[in-house]
C-alpha positions as CSV (number, residue, x, y, z in Angstrom):
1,X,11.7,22.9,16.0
2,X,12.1,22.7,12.1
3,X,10.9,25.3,10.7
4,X,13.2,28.0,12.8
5,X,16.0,25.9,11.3
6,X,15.3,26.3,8.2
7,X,14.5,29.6,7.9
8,X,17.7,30.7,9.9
9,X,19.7,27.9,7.1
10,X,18.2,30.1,4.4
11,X,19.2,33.6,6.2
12,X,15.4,34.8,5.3
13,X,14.4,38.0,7.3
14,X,10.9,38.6,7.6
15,X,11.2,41.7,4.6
16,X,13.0,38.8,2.0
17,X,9.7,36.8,2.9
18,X,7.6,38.9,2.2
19,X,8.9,40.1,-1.0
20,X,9.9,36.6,-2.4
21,X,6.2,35.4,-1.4
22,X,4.3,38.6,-2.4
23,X,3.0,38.6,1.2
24,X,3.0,42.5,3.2
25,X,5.7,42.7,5.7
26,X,3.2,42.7,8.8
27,X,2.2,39.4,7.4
28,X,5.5,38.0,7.1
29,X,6.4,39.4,10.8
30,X,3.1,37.6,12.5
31,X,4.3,34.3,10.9
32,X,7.6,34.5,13.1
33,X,7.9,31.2,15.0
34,X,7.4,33.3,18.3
35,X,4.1,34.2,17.3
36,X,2.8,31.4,15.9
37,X,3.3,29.8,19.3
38,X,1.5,32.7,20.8
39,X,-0.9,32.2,18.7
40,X,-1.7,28.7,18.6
41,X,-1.5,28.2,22.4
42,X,-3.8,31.1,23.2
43,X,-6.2,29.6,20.3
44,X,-6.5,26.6,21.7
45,X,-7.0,27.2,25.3
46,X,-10.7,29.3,23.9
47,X,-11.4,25.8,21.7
48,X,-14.4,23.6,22.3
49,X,-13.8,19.5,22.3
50,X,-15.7,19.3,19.1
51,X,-14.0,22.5,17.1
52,X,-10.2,20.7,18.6
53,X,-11.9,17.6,17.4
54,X,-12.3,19.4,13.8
55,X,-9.1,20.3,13.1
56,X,-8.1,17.1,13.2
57,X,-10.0,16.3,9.9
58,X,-9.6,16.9,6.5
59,X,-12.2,15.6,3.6
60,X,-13.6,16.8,0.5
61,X,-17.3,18.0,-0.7
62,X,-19.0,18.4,-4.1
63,X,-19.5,21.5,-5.8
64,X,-18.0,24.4,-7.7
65,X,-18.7,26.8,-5.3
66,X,-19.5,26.8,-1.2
67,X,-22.8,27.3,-1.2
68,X,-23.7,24.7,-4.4
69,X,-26.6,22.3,-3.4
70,X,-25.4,18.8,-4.3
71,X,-26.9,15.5,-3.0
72,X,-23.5,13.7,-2.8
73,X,-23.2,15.8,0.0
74,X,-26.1,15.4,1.7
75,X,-26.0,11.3,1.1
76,X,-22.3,11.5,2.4
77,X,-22.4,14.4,5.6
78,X,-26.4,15.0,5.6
79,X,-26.5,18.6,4.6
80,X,-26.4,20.0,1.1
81,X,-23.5,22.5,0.6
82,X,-19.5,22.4,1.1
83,X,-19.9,25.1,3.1
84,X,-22.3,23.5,5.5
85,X,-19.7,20.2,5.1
86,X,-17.1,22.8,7.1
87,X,-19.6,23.8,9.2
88,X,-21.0,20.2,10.1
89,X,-17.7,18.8,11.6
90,X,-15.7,22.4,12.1
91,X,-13.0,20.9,10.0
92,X,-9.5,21.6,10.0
93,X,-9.2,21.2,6.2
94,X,-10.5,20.2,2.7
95,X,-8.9,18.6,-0.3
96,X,-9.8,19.6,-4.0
97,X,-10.6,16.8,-6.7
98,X,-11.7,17.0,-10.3
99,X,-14.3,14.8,-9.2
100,X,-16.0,16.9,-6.6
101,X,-16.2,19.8,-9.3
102,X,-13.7,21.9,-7.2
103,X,-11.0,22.6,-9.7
104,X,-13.1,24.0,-13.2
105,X,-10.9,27.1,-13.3
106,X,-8.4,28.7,-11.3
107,X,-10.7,31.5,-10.8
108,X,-13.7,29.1,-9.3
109,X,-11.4,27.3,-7.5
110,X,-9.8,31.1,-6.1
111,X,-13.6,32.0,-5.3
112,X,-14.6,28.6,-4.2
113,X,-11.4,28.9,-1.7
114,X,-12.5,32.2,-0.4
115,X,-16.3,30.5,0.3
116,X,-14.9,28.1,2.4
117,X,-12.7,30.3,4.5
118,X,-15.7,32.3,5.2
119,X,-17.4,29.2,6.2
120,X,-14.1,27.9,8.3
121,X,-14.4,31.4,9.4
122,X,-17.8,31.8,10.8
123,X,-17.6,28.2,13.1
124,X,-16.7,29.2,16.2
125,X,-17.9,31.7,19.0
126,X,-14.8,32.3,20.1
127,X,-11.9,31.7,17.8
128,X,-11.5,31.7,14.1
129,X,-9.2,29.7,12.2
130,X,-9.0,29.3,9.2
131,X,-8.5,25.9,6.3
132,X,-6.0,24.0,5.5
133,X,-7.3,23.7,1.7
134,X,-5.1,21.2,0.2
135,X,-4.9,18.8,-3.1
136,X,-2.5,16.4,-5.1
137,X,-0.5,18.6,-7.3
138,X,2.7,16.6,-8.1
139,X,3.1,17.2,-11.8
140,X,3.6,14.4,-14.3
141,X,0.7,12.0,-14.3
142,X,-0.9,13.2,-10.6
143,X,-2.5,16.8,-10.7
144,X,-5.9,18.8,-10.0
145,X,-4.9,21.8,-10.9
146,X,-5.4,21.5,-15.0
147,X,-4.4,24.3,-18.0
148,X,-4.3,27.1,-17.3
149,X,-2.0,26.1,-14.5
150,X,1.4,25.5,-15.3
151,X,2.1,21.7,-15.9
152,X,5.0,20.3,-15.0
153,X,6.7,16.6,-16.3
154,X,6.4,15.7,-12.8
155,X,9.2,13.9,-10.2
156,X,11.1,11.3,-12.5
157,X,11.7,13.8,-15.3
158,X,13.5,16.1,-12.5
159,X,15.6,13.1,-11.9
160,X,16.5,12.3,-15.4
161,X,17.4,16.5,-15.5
162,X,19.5,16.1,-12.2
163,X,19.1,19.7,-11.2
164,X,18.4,21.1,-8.2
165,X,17.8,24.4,-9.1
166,X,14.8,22.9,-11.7
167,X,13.4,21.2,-9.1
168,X,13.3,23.8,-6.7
169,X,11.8,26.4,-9.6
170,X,9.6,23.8,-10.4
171,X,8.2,23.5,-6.8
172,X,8.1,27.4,-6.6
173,X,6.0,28.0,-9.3
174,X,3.7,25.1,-8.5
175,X,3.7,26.8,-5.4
176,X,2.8,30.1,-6.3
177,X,-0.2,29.4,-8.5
178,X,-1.9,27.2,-6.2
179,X,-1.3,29.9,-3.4
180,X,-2.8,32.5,-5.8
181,X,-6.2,30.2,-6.2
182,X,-6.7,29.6,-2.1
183,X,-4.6,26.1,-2.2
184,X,-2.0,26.6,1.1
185,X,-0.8,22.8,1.2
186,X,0.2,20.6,-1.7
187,X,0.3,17.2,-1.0
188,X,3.8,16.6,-2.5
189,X,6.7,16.0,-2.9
190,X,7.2,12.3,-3.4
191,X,10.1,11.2,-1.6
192,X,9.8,7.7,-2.3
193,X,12.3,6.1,-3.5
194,X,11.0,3.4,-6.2
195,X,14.1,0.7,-6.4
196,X,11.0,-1.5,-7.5
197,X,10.6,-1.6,-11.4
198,X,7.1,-3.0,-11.2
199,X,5.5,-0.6,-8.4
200,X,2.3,-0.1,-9.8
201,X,1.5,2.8,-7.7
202,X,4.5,4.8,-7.8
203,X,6.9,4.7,-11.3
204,X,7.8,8.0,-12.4
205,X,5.9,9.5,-9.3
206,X,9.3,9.2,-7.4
207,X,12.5,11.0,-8.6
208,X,14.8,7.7,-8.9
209,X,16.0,5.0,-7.4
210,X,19.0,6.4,-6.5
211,X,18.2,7.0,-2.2
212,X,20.8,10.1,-2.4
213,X,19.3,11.6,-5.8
214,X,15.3,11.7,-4.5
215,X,16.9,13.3,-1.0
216,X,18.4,16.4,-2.8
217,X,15.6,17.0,-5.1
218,X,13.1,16.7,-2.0
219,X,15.1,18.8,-0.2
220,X,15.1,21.1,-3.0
221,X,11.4,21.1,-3.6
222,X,10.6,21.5,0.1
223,X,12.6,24.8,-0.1
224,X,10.8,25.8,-3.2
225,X,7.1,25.2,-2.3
226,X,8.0,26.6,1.2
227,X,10.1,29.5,0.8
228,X,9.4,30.7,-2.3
229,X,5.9,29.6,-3.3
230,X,4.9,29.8,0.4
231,X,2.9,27.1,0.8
232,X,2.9,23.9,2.6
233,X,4.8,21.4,1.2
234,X,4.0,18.0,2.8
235,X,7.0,14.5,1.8
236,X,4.6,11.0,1.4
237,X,4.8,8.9,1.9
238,X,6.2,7.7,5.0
239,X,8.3,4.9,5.5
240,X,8.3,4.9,2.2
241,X,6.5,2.9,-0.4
242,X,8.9,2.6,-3.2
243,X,9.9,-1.1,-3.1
244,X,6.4,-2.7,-3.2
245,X,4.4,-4.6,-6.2
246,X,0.7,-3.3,-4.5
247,X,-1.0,-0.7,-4.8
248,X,-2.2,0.5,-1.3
249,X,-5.2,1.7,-2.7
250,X,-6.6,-1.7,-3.6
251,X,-4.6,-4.1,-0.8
252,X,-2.1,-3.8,2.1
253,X,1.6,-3.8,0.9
254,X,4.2,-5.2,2.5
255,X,8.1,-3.9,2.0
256,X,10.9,-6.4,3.0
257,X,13.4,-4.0,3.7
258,X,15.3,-4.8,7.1
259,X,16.4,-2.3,9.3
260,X,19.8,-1.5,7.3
261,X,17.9,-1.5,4.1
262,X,15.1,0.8,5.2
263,X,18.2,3.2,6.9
264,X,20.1,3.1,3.7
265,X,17.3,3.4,1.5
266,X,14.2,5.0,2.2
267,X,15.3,7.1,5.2
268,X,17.3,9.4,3.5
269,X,14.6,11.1,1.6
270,X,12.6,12.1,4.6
271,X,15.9,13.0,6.6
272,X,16.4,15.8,4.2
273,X,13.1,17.1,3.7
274,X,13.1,17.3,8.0
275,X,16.3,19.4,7.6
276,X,14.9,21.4,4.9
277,X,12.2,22.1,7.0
278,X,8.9,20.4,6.0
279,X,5.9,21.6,7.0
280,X,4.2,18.1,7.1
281,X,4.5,14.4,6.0
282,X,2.0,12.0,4.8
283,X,1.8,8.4,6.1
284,X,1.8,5.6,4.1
285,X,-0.5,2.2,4.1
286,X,1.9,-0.1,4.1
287,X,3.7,-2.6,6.3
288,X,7.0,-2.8,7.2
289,X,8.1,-5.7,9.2
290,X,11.7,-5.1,10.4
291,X,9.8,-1.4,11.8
292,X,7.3,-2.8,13.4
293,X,6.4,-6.5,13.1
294,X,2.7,-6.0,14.4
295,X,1.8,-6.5,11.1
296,X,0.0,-2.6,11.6
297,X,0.1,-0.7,8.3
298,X,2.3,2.5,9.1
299,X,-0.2,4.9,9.2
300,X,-1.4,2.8,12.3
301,X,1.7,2.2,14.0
302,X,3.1,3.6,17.2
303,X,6.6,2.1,16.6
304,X,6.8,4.0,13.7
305,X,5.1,6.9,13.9
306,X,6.0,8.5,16.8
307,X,9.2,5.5,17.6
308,X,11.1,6.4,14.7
309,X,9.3,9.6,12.8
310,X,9.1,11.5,16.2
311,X,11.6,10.5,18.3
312,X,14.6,9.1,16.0
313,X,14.6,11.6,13.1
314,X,13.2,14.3,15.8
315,X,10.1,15.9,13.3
316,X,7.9,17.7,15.5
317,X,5.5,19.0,12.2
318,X,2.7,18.0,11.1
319,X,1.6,14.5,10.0
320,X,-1.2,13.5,7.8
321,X,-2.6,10.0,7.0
322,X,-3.2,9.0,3.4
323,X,-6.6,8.3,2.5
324,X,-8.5,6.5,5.3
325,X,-10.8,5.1,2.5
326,X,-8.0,3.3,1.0
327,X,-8.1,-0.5,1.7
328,X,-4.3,-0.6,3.1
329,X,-6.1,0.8,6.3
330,X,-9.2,-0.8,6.3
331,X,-8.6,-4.5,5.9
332,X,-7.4,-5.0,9.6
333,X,-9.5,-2.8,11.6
334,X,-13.1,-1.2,11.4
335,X,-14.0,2.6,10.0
336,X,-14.4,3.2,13.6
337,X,-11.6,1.8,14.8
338,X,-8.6,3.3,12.1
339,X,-9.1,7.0,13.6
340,X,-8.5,6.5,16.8
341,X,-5.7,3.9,16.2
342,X,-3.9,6.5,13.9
343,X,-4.0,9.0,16.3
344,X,-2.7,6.9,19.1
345,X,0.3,6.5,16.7
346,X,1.4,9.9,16.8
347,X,-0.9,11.3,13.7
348,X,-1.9,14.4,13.6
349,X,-4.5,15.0,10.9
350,X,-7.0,12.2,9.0
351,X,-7.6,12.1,5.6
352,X,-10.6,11.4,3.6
353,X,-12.2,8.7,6.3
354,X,-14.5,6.5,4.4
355,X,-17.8,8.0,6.5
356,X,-17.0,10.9,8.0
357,X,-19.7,10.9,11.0
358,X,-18.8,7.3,12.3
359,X,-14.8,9.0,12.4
360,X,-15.5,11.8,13.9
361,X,-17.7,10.6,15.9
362,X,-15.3,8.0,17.4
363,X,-12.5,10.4,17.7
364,X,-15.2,12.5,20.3
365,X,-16.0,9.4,22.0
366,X,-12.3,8.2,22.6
367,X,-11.4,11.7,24.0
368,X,-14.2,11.8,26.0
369,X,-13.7,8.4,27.7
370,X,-10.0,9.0,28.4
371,X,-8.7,6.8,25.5
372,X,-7.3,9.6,24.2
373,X,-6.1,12.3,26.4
374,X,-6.8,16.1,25.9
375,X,-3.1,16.5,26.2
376,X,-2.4,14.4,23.3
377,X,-5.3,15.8,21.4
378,X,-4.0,19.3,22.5
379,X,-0.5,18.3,20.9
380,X,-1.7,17.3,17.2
381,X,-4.5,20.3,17.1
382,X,-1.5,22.9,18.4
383,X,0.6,21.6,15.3
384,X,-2.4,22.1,12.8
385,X,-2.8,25.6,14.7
386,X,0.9,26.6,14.2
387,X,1.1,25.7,10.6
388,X,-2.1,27.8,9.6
389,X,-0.3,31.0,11.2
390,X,3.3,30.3,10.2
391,X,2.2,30.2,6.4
392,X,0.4,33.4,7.1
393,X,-3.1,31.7,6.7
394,X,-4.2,33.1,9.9
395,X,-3.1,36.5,8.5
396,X,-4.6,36.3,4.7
397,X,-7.4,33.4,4.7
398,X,-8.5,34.9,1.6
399,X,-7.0,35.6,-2.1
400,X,-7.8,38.1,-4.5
401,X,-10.0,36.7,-7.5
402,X,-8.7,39.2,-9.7
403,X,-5.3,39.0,-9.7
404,X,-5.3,35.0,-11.0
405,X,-4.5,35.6,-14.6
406,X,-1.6,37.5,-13.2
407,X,0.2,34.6,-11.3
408,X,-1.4,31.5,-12.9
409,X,-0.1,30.0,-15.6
410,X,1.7,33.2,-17.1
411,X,4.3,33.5,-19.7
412,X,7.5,33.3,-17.6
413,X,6.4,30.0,-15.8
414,X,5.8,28.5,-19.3
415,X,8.8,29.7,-20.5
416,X,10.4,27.8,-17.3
417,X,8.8,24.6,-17.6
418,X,10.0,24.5,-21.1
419,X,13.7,25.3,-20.1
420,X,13.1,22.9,-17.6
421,X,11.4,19.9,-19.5
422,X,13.7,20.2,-22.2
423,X,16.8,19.0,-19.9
424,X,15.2,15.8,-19.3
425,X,14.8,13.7,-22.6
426,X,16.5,10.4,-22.1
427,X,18.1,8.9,-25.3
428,X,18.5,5.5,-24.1
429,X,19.0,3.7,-27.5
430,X,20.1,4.9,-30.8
431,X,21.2,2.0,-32.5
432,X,20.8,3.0,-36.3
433,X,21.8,6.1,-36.0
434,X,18.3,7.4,-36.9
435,X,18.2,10.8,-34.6
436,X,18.4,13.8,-35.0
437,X,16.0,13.4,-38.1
438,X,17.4,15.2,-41.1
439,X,15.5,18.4,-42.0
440,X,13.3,19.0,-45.1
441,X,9.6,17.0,-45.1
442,X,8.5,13.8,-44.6
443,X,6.1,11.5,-44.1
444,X,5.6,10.4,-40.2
445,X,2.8,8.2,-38.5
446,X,2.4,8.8,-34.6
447,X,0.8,5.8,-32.7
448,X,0.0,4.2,-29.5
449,X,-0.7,6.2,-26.3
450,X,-2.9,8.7,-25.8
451,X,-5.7,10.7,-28.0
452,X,-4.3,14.3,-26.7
453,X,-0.8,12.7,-26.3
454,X,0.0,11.6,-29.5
455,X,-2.4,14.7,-31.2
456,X,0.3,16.7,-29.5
457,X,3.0,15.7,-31.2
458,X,1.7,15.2,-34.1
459,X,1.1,19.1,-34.7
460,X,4.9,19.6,-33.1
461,X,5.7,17.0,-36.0
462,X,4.2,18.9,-38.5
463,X,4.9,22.5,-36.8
464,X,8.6,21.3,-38.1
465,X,7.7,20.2,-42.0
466,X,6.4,16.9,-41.3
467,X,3.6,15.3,-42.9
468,X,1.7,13.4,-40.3
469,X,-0.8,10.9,-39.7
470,X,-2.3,10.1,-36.4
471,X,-3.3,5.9,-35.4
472,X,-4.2,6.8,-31.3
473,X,-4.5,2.9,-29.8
474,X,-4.6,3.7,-26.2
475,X,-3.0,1.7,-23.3
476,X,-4.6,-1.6,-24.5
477,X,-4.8,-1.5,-28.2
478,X,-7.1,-4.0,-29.8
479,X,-6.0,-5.8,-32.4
480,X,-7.8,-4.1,-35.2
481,X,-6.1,-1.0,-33.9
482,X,-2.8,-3.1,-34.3
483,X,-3.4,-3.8,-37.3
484,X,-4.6,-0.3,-38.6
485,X,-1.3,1.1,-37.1
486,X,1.2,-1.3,-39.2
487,X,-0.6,-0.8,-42.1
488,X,-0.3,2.5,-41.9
489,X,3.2,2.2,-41.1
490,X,4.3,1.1,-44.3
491,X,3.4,3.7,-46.5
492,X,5.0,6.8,-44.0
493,X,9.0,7.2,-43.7
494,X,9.1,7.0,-39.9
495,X,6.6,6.3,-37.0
496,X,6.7,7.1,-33.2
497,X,5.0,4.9,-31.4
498,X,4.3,6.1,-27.6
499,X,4.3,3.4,-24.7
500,X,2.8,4.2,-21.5
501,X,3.6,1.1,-18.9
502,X,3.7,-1.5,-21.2
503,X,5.6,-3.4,-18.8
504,X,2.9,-3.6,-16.9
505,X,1.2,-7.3,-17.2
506,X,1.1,-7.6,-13.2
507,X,-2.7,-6.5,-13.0
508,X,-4.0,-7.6,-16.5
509,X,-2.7,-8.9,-19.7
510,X,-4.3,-6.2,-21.5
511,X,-1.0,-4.4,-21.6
512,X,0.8,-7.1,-23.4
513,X,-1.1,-5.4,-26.6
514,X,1.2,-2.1,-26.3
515,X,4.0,-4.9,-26.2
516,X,2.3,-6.4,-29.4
517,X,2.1,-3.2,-31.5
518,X,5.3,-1.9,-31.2
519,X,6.6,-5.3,-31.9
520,X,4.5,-5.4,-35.1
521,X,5.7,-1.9,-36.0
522,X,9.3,-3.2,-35.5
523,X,8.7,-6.0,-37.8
524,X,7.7,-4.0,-40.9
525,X,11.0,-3.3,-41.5
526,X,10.4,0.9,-41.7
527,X,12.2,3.1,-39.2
528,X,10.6,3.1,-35.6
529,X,11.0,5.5,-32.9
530,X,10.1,4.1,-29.9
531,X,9.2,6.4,-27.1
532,X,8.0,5.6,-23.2
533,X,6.0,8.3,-22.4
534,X,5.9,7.5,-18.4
535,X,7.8,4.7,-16.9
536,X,11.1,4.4,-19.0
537,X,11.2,0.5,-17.7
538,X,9.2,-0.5,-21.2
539,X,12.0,-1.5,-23.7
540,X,12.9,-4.7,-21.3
541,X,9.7,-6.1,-23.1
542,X,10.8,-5.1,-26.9
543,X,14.5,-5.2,-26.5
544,X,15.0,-5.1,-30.7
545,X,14.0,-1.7,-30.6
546,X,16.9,0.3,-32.3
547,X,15.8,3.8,-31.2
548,X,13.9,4.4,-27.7
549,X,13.5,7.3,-26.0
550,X,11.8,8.6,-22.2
551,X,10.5,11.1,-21.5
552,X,8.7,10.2,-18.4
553,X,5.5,12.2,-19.0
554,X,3.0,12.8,-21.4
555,X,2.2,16.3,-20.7
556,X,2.4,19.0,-23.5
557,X,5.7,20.5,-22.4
558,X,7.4,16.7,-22.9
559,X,5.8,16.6,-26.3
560,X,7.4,19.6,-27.2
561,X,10.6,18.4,-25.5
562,X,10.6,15.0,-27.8
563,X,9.8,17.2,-30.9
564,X,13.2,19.0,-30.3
565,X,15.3,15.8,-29.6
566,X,14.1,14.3,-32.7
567,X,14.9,17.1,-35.3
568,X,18.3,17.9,-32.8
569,X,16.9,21.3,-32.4
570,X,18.8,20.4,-28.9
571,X,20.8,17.0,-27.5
572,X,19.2,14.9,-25.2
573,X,20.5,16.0,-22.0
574,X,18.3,13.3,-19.4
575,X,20.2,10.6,-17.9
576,X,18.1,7.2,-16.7
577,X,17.5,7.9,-13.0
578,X,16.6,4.5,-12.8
579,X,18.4,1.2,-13.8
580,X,16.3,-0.8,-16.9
581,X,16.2,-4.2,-15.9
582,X,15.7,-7.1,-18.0
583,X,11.7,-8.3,-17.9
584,X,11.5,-11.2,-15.8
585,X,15.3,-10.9,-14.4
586,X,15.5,-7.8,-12.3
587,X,19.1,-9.0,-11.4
588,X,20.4,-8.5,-15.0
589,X,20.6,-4.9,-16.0
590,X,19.9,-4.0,-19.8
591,X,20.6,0.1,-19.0
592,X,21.8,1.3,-16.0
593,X,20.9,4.3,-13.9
594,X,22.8,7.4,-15.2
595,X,22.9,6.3,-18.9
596,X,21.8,8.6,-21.6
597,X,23.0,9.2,-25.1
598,X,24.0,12.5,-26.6
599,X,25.4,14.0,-29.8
């Protein structure tokens, strides 16, 4: 059992709990591992087929509150409302998206939360049990949860910053506010490791490259999330899908790592967020030969899910697929078919299936025919049970509307981030000896990535003296932007040019324009600041670049970050968490993982 570990590890009576989580004592108590047991068992003895059947599910539905009318519903579940969504298939949880129109506010989304609990509420004749209401909050360039909410840099800044206690302050505010809107399981950390410089779906997603580096600052979020923002914290994704040049949203990836490589590498990670206690663990859709050499994506696989997650590192929580409408599931077997086979694996809850009646529907069927037993049914819908009354959902299903403004995005956790963010600036190249900038004014241009990104800066810029001129060209500049840009370039003293993957040729050759304006920029002959605004990889592809800079997000709090590095209001403190190899020859290392400059 994990989480009685970990709670014993940290020494935290059911009183520290409570306080550190803002949760009443009699709360705290009922979430005891005791009587979660208690709980769960005695729940799911009174459980229909079709309500166990439920909890197995978790999808998302349109609308800003539970009871909005919206006909994306009814053309993908055949009723109208979210609530009715809950209703419909008794689900076991739901998962917010800008795109459904569940995250306008914090306090919609804290009102919208409290709709569907009611509705979760309300399903059954005999029990009640409440959501798992989940989403994506990782920090850096994957959130929902927008301003007001504190942003974070995200993963690979933590790295650069090397600090556990960041990371785990980090995960505990993140934690808090998304408890204080309804939000009890955030679908992060990453604890992939991404030893691949062109992973197109990972980058600055994962902490580093460095195995032992992304398993203390897991470990460290785990605790965080879990302990101190009390929420479920869920590691993904699982084997791990850091070495790998496809995105498992658009194909099926394929990682190369033998036995010893996968052991060495990607294990440790998930090792330490078991022994940290994590609450659950996302699958991933990829496969992995030397762990099973079915040729099954992982989520699928039997070998690995319950062969090696289960029985070799001993993780008796909760497992969740990935998306089960991304195609690295679906190109081997039918929508039918991917359920049940995940579940046969040892998976315990499915994510976002592609048509959610053909799923569910398949799921009863295979129960009811004996495919599946009601004993190993029983086992994944006792886990989803347990979690809900450890994290004290069982106990407080609903939050208190009014008291938002008073955890989300306040003062102090600004004030943190900031601290935070500005330990990670990574001064990889400083060859002229241009930074820290000299005060009094000046003239500065900011181009390349990013309308709000380089708008931000800009007014840092000129929050500091500067006079400043703003030529936005996006991630694929045309080349009357290009132009614009270097023409502008020669009548201001310096320009900062932000890069956002421009490494990134693999999917289209539109990128090879960022590559193009920077290189024009260089070529004026005027001072040029160069600055990689999410994967540090890009100066392999301008290597003449005197000064470069990461920062490994674009978010505010970075910008703000930069602004201080360049007028040496503070030294850059970040070191590369990952190594810089040359483009084209990942075997020859321009910058190597630890480097950063100072002064």
């Amino acid at each position: 059992m994990t989480r009685p570990t970990r709670r014993t590890v940290l020494g935290l009576a059911a009183a520290a709990v409570a306080g550190a989580a803002g949760l009443r004592p009699e709360v705290a108590a009922a979430s005891s591992p005791g009587a979660s047991h208690g709980w769960a068992t005695a729940t799911l003895a009174r459980m229909t087929l079709e309500e166990k059947v439920g909890q197995l599910f978790v999808t998302y539905a349109y609308g800003a509150t539970a009871d909005t009318a919206d006909q994306r519903n009814v053309t993908a579940y055949g009723v109208a409302t979210p609530a009715e969504v809950v209703a419909k298939y008794k689900l076991g949880g739901v998962i917010y998206f800008a795109w459904t129109d569940s995250v306008a506010n914090p306090p919609q989304i804290a009102a919208l939360s409290n709709g569907l609990q009611r509705a979760a509420l309300a399903v059954g004749t005999k029990v009640r049990v409440p959501l798992l209401i989940s989403t994506d909050q990782e920090h850096g360039v994957v959130f929902r949860v927008g301003p007001p909410a504190t942003q974070f840099p995200g993963a690979m800044a933590l790295g650069a910053g090397r600090s556990v206690a960041d990371a785990r302050a980090a995960a505990a505010i993140a934690g808090a506010e998304l408890r204080a809107v309804g939000v009890n399981q955030d679908y992060a950390p990453v604890a992939d490791v991404n030893v691949n410089p062109l992973n197109p779906v990972i980058g600055v997603r994962s902490f580093s490259s460095d195995p032992n580096l992304v398993a203390r600052l897991t470990a460290a979020q785990v605790i965080g999330m879990e302990a101190d923002g009390r929420i479920a914290a869920t590691a993904k994704h699982f084997p791990g899908h850091g070495d790998t040049a496809t995105d498992s949203h658009t194909g099926i990836p394929t990682i190369d790592h033998t036995r010893e490589e996968w052991e060495r590498i990607d294990a440790p990670p998930f090792r330490a967020a078991i022994k940290a206690g994590i609450d659950s663990i996302m699958t991933a859709h990829i496969v992995v030969p030397s762990l099973d050499p079915s040729g099954d994506p992982a989520t699928l696989s039997k070998p690995i899910m319950t062969g090696i997650l289960r029985e070799q590192l001993g993780y008796d929580g909760l497992v969740v697929t990935d998306s089960l409408g991304m195609a690295g599931v679906r190109q081997k077997y039918g929508d039918a078919e991917v359920p049940v086979l995940a579940l046969e694996a040892g998976v315990d809850q499915l994510l976002m299936p592609p048509r959610m009646d053909i799923a569910y529907d398949a799921v009863l069927a295979a129960v009811r025919s004996g495919r599946i037993s009601e004993k190993r049914l029983n086992q994944s819908v006792y886990r989803v049970l347990r979690l809900k009354h450890r994290n004290g959902i069982v106990a407080r299903p609903m939050v208190d509307v009014a008291a938002v403004s008073s955890v989300v995005g306040i003062p102090a956790h600004y004030a943190t981030n900031q601290r935070i963010s500005d330990r990670t600036t990574t001064l990889v190249k400083n060859a002229a000896s241009l930074l820290p900038l000299a005060s009094g004014p000046r003239k500065i241009l900011v181009t390349g990535y990013g309308v709000a990104t380089t708008q931000t800066l800009a007014n840092r810029l000129a929050a500091r003296g500067a006079t400043t001129t703003v030529r936005q060209t996006g991630a694929t500049p045309t080349d009357a932007a290009i132009t614009a840009a270097v023409a502008a370039a020669q009548s201001h003293d310096l320009t900062v040019v932000l890069t956002m993957k421009a490494w990134d040729t693999l999917v289209t050759d539109k990128q090879a324009k960022q590559q193009k304006l920077v290189k024009e920029l260089l070529a004026t002959g005027r001072p040029v600041v160069v600055v990689a605004v999410r994967d540090p990889y890009d100066i392999a592809y301008f290597p003449e670049a005197a000064t470069y800079l990461a920062t490994y997000s674009y978010a505010d709090v970075s910008m703000e970050s930069l602004a201080k590095v360049l007028y040496g209001e503070i030294a850059p403190a970040g070191k590369l968490p990952v190594d810089i190899p040359a483009a084209g020859d990942p075997s020859k290392i321009l910058y190597a993982f630890g480097h950063g400059l100072t002064w």
